[in-house]
C-alpha positions as CSV (number, residue, x, y, z in Angstrom):
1,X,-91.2,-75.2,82.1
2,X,-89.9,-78.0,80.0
3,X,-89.0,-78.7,76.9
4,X,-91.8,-78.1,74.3
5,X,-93.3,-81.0,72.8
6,X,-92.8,-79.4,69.1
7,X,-89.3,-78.4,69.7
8,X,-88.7,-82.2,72.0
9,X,-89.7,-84.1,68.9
10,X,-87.8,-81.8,66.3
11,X,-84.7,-82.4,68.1
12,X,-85.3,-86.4,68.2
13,X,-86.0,-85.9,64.9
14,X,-82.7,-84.3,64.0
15,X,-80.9,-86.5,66.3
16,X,-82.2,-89.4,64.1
17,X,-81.0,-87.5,60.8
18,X,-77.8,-86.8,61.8
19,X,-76.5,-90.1,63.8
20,X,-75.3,-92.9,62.4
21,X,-77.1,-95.7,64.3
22,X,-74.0,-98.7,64.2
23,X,-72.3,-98.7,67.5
24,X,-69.2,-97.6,68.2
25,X,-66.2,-100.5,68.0
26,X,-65.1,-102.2,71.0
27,X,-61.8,-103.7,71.7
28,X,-63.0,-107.0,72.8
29,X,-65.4,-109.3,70.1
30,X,-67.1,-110.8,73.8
31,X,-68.0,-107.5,74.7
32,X,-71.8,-106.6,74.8
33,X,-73.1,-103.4,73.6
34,X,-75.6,-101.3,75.8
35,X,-77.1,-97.9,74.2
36,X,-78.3,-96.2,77.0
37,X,-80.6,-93.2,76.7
38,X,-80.8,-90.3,79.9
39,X,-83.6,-88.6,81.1
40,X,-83.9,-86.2,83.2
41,X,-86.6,-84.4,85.5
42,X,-85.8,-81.6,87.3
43,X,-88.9,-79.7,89.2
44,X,-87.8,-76.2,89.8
45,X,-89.0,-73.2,92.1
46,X,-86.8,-70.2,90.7
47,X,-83.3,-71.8,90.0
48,X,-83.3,-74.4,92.7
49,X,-85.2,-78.1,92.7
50,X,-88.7,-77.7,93.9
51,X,-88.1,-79.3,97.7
52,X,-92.6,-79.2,98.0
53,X,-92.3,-81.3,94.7
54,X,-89.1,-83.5,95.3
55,X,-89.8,-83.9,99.2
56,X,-86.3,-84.0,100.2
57,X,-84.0,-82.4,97.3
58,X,-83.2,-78.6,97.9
59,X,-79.9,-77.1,95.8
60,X,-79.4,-75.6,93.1
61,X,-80.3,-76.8,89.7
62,X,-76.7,-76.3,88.3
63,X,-75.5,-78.6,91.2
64,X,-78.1,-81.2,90.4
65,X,-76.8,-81.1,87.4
66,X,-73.3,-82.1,88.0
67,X,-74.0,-84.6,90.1
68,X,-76.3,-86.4,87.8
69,X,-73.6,-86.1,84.9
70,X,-70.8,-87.3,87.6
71,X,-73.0,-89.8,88.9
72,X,-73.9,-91.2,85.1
73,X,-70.5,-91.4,84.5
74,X,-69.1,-93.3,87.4
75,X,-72.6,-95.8,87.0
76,X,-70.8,-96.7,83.8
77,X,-67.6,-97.5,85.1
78,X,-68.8,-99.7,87.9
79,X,-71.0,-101.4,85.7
80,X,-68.2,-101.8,83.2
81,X,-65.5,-103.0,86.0
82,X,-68.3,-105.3,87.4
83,X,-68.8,-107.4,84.3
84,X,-64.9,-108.5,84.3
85,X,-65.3,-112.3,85.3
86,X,-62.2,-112.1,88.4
87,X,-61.6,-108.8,87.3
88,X,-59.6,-108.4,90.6
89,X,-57.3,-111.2,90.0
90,X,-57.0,-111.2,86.7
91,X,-55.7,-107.8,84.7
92,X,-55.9,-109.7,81.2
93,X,-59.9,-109.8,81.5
94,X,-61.9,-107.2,79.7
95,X,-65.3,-106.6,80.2
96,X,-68.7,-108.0,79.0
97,X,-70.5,-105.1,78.9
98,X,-70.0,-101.9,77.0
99,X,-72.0,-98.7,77.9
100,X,-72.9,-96.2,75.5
101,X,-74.3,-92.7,76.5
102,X,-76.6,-91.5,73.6
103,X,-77.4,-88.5,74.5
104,X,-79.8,-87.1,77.5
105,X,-83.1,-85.2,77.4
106,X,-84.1,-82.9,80.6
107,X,-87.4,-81.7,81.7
108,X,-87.3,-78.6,83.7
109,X,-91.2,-80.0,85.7
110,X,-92.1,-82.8,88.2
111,X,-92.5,-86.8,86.8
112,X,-96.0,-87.6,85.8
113,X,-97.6,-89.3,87.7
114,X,-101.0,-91.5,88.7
115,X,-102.9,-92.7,91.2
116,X,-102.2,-96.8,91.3
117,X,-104.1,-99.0,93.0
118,X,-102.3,-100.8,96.0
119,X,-100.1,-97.5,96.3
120,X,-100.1,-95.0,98.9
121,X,-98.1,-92.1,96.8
122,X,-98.6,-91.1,93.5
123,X,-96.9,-94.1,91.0
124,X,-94.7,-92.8,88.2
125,X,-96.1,-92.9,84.7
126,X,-93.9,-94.3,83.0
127,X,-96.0,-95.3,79.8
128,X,-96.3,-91.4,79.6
129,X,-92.9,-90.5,79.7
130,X,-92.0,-93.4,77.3
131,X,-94.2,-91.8,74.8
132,X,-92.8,-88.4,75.3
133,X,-89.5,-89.1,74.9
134,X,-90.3,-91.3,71.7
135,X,-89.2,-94.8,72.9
136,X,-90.1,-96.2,69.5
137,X,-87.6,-94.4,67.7
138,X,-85.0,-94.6,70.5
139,X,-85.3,-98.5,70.4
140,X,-85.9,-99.2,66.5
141,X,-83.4,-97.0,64.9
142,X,-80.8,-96.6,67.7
143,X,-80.5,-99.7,69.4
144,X,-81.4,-98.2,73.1
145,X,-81.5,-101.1,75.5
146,X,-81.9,-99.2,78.5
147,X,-82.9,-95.9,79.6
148,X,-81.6,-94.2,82.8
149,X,-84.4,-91.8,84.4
150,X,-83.4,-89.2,87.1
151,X,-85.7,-88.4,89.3
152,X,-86.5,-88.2,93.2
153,X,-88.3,-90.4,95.7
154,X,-88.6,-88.4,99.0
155,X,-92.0,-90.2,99.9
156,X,-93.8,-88.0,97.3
157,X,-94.0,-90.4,94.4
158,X,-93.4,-94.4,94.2
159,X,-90.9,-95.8,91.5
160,X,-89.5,-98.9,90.4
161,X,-86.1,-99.6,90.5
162,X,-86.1,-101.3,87.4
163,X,-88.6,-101.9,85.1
164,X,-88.8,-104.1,81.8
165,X,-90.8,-104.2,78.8
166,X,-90.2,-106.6,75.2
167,X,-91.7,-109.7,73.8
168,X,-91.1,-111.8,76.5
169,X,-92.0,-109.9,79.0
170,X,-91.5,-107.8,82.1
171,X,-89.0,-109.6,84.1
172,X,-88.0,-107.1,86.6
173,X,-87.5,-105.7,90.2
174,X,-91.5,-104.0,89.8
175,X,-94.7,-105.5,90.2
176,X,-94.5,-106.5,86.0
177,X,-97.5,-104.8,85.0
178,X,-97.5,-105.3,81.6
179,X,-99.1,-102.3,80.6
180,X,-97.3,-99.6,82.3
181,X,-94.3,-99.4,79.7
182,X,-95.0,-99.3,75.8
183,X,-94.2,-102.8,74.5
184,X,-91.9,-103.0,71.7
185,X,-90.5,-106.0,69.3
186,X,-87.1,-105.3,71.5
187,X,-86.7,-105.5,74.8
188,X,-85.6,-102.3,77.0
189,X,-85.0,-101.6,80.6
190,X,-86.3,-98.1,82.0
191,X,-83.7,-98.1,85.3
192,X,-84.9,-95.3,88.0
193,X,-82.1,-92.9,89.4
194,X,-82.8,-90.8,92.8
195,X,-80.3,-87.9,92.8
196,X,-80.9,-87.6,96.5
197,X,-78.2,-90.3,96.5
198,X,-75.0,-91.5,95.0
199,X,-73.4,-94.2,92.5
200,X,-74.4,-96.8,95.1
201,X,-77.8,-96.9,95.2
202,X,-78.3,-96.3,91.5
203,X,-75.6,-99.4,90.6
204,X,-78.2,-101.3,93.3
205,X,-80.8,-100.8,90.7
206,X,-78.7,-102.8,88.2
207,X,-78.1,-105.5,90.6
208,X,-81.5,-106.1,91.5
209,X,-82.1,-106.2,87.8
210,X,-79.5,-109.1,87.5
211,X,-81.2,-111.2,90.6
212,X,-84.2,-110.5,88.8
213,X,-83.1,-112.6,84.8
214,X,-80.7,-115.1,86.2
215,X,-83.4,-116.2,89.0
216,X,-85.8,-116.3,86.0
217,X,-83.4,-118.1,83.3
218,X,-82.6,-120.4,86.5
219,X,-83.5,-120.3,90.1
220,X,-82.3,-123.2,91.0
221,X,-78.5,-122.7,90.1
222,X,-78.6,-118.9,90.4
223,X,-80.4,-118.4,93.3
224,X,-79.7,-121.8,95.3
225,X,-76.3,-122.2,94.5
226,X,-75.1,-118.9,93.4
227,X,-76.4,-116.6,95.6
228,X,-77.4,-119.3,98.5
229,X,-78.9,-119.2,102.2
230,X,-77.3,-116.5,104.5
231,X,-74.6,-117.9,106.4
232,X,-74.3,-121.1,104.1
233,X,-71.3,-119.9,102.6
234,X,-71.6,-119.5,98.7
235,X,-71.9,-115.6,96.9
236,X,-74.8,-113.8,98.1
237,X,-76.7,-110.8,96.6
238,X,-77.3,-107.2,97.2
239,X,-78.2,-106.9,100.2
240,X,-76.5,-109.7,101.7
241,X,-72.5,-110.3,101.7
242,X,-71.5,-114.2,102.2
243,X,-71.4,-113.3,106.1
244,X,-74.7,-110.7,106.4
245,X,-76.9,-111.4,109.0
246,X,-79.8,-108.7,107.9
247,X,-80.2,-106.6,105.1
248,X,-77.6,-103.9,103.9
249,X,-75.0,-105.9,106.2
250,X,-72.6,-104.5,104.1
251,X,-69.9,-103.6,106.4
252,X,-70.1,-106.5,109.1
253,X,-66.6,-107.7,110.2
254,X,-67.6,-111.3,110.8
255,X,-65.4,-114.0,109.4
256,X,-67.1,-116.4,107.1
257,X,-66.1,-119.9,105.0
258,X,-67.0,-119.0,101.7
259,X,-66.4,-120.0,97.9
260,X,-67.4,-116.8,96.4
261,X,-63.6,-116.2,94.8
262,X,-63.9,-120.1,93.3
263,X,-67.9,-120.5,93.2
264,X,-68.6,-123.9,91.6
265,X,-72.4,-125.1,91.5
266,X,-71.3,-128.3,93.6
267,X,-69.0,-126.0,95.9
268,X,-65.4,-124.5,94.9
269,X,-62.4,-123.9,97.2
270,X,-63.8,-121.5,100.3
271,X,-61.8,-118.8,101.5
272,X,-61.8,-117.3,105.3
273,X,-63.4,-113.1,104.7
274,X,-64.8,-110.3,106.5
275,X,-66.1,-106.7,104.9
276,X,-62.8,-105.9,104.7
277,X,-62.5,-107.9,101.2
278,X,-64.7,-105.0,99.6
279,X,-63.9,-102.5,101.8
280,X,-66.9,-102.7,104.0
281,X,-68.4,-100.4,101.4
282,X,-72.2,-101.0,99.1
283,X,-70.3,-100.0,95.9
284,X,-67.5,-102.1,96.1
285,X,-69.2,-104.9,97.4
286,X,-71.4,-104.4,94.4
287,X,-68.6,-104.6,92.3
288,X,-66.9,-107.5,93.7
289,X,-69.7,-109.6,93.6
290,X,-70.9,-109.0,89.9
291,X,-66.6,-109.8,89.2
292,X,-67.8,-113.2,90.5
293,X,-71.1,-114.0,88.3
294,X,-69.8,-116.3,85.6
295,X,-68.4,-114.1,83.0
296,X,-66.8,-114.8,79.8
297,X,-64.4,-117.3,79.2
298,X,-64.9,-119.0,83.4
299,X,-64.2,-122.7,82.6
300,X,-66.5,-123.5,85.0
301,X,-68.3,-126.9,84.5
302,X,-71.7,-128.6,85.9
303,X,-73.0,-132.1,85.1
304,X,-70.2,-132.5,82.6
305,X,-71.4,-128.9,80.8
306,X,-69.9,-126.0,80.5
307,X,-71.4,-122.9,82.1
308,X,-72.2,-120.2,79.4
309,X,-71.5,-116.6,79.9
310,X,-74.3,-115.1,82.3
311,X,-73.6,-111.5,81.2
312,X,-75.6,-112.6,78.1
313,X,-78.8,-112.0,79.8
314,X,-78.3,-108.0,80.6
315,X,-75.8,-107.6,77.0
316,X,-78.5,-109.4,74.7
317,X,-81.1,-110.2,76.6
318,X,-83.6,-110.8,73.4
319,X,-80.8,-112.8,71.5
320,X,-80.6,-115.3,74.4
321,X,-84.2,-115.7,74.3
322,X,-84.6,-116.2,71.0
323,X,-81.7,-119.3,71.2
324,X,-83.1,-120.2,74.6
325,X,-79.7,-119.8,76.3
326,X,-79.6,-121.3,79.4
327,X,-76.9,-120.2,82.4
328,X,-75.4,-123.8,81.2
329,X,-74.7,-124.8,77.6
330,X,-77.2,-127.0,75.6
């Protein structure tokens, strides 16, 4: 069984009384805040994860466990290293995103799902796990911007990677039904973890989410010149590295002109690389190329403007909204 539903909201409850809902000090003033909320759902047949519910997770709960708290933690640093604009070239840089672990709430039962049109599996209910957990309360009084839910894939259920709900919108990597989240005057970001796999795959999430606001803030000079056609030489995205030649070319060894180190809209100085720049690895490729979106402080001009700092969009995602921040200054 899980945790009650009396006992869940007395402990939310009490979490509420006893927190102080400001967020911690950061050392740097550009430095975006993210309260993140974990939840957990672990389907159990004695003390192992249920493999007939999970599909292709069979260990031991404690070792779930650990991976998920190991896993959580090194999300964060990624993330964190990721958001330092040349972080690899320049040790003075600090980061433009903070992460904040709130605390975590475990189910010992399978997701809920439902049956969804279009969808062969079972679709994850979201709304209904939302309203369990209290989102309201999470969001209003504590700031939550994004929650992190572990779960499992395993063919057995369907799942969005990321998944959005606020006033202006669902802009995510889902289909954007606006109903299957609860909407809230603030915007959060419900991010869905698979511990069948590692850091990789879960910082993928987060990457997809980027593609998904800067390519709706502006295609044209995120996803044309940014990220670019395969093979044309500019930055990429996930699943493509400047030289990929299909999806999750990750670790190809082909040598490739490209500008990714000094992007400029109009084209910057292009370097000669292979895999071997990010080790020919997802993660580290990840890393790198988030290290290259323009970050605080860039200096990086277009049309006689400067570009602003496109962390903005995952830090305060509302706030640029509400000023109708563009990826170039006004």
């Amino acid at each position: 069984m899980g945790i009650g539903t009396v006992n869940l909201l007395n402990r939310i409850r009490q979490l509420f009384a006893d927190s102080n809902p400001a967020p911690r000090p950061f050392p740097h003033p550009a430095a975006f805040s993210i309260p993140v909320l974990v939840v957990k759902y672990f389907p159990l047949a004695g003390n192992r994860i249920d493999r007939a519910i999970t599909g292709d997770v069979d260990a031991p709960l404690d070792a779930i466990r650990a991976h998920t708290e190991r896993t959580t933690a090194q999300v964060v640093s990624a993330l964190e290293r990721g958001s330092i604009y040349h972080g690899y070239k320049n040790p003075a840089a600090q980061p433009s995103l903070r992460y904040q672990i709130l605390d975590t709430i475990e189910f010992l039962e399978p997701l809920p799902t439902f049956a969804k049109p279009g969808h062969r599996a079972p679709m994850t209910d979201y709304h209904a796990i939302m309203r369990r957990i209290g989102i309201e309360q999470w969001v209003r009084e504590r700031g939550v911007k994004e929650v992190w839910l572990w779960g499992y894939h395993g063919g057995k259920i369907d799942l969005w990677e990321s998944n959005m709900a606020g006033p202006s919108g669902d802009i995510s990597n889902s289909d954007r039904d606006p109903r299957d989240l609860p909407v809230l005057e603030k915007t959060y970001t419900v991010y869905h973890y698979n511990y069948q796999r590692g850091t990789s795959e879960a910082v993928e999430d987060h990457i997809h989410q980027i593609e998904a606001v800067l390519r709706h803030v502006d295609e044209n000079l995120f996803w044309r010149k940014f990220v670019g056609k395969p093979g044309e030489g500019r930055c990429g995205w996930a699943h493509f590295p400047p030289n990929g030649e299909h999806d999750y070319d990750w670790a190809n060894p082909k040598f490739v002109w490209t500008d990714i180190e000094n992007w400029h809209p109009d084209g910057g100085e292009r370097k000669k690389m292979n895999c071997r720049r990010w080790n020919c690895n997802s993660l580290d490729w990840f890393i790198f190329w988030m290290q290259n979106l323009p970050g605080a402080d860039n200096g990086i001009e277009y049309r006689g403007k400067p570009l602003t700092n496109w962390w903005t969009f995952i830090g305060d995602f509302d706030g640029a909204m509400a000023a109708r921040l563009g990826l170039v200054a006004r």
